[in-house]
N, C-alpha and C positions, 0 to 999 in steps of 0.2 A: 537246979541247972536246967536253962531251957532247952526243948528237943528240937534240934535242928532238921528241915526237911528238905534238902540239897535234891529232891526233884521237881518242888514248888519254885524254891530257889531258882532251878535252870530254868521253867517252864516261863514263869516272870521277867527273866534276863531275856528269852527268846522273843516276848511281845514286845517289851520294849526296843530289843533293836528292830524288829517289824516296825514297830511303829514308828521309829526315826527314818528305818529305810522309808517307808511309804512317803513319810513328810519332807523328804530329801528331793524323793521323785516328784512330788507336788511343785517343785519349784524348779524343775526344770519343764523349759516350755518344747514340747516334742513338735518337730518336722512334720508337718502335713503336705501332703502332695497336692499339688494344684493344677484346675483345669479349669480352661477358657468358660465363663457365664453367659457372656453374653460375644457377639458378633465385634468382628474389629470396624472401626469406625471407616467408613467410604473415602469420608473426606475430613481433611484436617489442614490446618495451619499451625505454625509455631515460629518462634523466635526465641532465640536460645545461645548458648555460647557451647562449643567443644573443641577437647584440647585431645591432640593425639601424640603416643608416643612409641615408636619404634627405634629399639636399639638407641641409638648415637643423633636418629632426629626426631623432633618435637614440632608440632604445629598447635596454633590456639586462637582462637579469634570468633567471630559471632557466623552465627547462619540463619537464615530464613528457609522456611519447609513448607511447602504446598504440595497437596496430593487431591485430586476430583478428578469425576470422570475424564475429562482432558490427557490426564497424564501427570505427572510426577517433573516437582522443580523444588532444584536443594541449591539454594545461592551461598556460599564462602566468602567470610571478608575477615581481612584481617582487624585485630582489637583496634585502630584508626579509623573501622569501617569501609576500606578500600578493598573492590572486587575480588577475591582468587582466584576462586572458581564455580563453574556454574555448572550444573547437573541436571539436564532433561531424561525424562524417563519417558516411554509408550510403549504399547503393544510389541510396533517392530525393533525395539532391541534402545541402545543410552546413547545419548552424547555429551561431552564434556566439554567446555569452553575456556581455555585457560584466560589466563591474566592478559595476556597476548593478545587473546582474540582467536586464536588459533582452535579448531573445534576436530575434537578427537572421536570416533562412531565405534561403538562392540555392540555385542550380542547382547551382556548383563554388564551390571556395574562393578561389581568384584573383577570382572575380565579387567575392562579400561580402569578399574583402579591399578590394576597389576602391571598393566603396562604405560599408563600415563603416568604415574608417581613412583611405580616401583614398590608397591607395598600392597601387602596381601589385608586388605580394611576388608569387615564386615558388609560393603555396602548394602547389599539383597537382603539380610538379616537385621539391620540396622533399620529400615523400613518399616518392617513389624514388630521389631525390642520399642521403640519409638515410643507408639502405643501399645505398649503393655501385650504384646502377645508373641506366639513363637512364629517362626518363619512356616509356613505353609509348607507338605511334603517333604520335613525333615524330620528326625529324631532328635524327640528332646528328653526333656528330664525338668520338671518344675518343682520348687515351693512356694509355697507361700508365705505371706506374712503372718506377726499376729491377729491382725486383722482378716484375714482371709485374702488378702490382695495378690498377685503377683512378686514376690521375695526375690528370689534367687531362679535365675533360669541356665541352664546348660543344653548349648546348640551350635552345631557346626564348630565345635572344638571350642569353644569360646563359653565364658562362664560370664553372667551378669546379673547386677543386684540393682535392685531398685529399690526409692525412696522419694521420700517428698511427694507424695500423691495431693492432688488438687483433684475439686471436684467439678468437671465442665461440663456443660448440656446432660446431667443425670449420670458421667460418668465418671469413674475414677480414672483418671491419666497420670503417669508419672512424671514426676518434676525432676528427675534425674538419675541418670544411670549411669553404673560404671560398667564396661565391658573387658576382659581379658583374657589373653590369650597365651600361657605360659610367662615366662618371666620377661617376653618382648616385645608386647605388643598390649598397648592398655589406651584404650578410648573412653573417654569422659566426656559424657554429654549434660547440660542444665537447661532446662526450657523454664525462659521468663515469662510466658504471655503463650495459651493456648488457645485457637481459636476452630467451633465445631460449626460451619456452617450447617 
């Protein structure tokens, strides 16, 4: 009759689920925290589509984006490519230009979004998610991707993920991001054509 050794036994059963547990955790890919590499880009151009959605209305249609020493311009047209709106940015504070022709002036662009459309949009924030980085003197919360890129960013109450990086003038830029803000407020942006002067 052979002598059984039920502390071998246990001792054996113990490495082995170690060793399952270990190869379990192998495959899961753990959250790294990410921080800014390199400097955000001066100036930039893009062309791209976003679609916004608050509550009960939705908007969708293409945009053009320029930013250089000058100042900041974010043009709106609808998917037919006709005007919406038009968005100058400078030093001393934004203005809007509707479809009208009519041109609205605040201090920041989240204000005159609030009061021109009636919706609390990321605009100031939106700026910087753009190209891949967090909005200057706020609190965030980053990760990254598998790759080390920019993943997932949390800032100004708004959660955003990014994807589709393309690589422009030596840099990684995203190709698209979603941004969201509890269950009523979700912005979708896609850039077709980046351009880094």
């Amino acid at each position: 009759m052979p002598v059984r050794h039920p502390a071998r036994r246990m001792s054996l059963a113990w490495g082995l689920s170690g060793l399952l547990l270990l190869s379990g955790c192998a495959q899961i890919p753990k959250a790294t925290i990410w921080r800014p590499q390199v400097e955000p880009p001066a100036s930039f151009r893009l062309e791209g589509r976003i679609s916004v959605k608050a509550e009960q209305e939705s908007f969708s249609g293409g945009l053009v984006w320029r930013r250089d020493a000058r100042g900041e311009e974010l043009l709106l047209r609808t998917p037919l490519g006709q005007g919406v709106a038009e968005l100058r940015g400078a030093a001393d504070g934004v203005e809007l230009v509707d479809a009208q022709g009519r041109a609205h002036r605040a201090a920041d662009a989240d204000s005159l979004a609030r009061r021109v459309l009636g919706l609390d949009l990321p605009v100031r924030g939106l700026g910087w998610w753009v190209v891949g980085h967090p909005r200057p003197g706020a609190v965030y919360r980053a990760q990254a991707d598998e790759v080390g890129r920019l993943g997932v960013l949390e800032q100004d109450g708004w959660r955003i993920e990014f994807s589709r990086y393309a690589r422009v003038a030596g840099r990684d830029m995203p190709g698209r991001l979603v941004a969201r803000r509890g269950e009523t407020l979700d912005v979708r942006l896609v850039v077709d054509l980046w351009d880094m002067p």
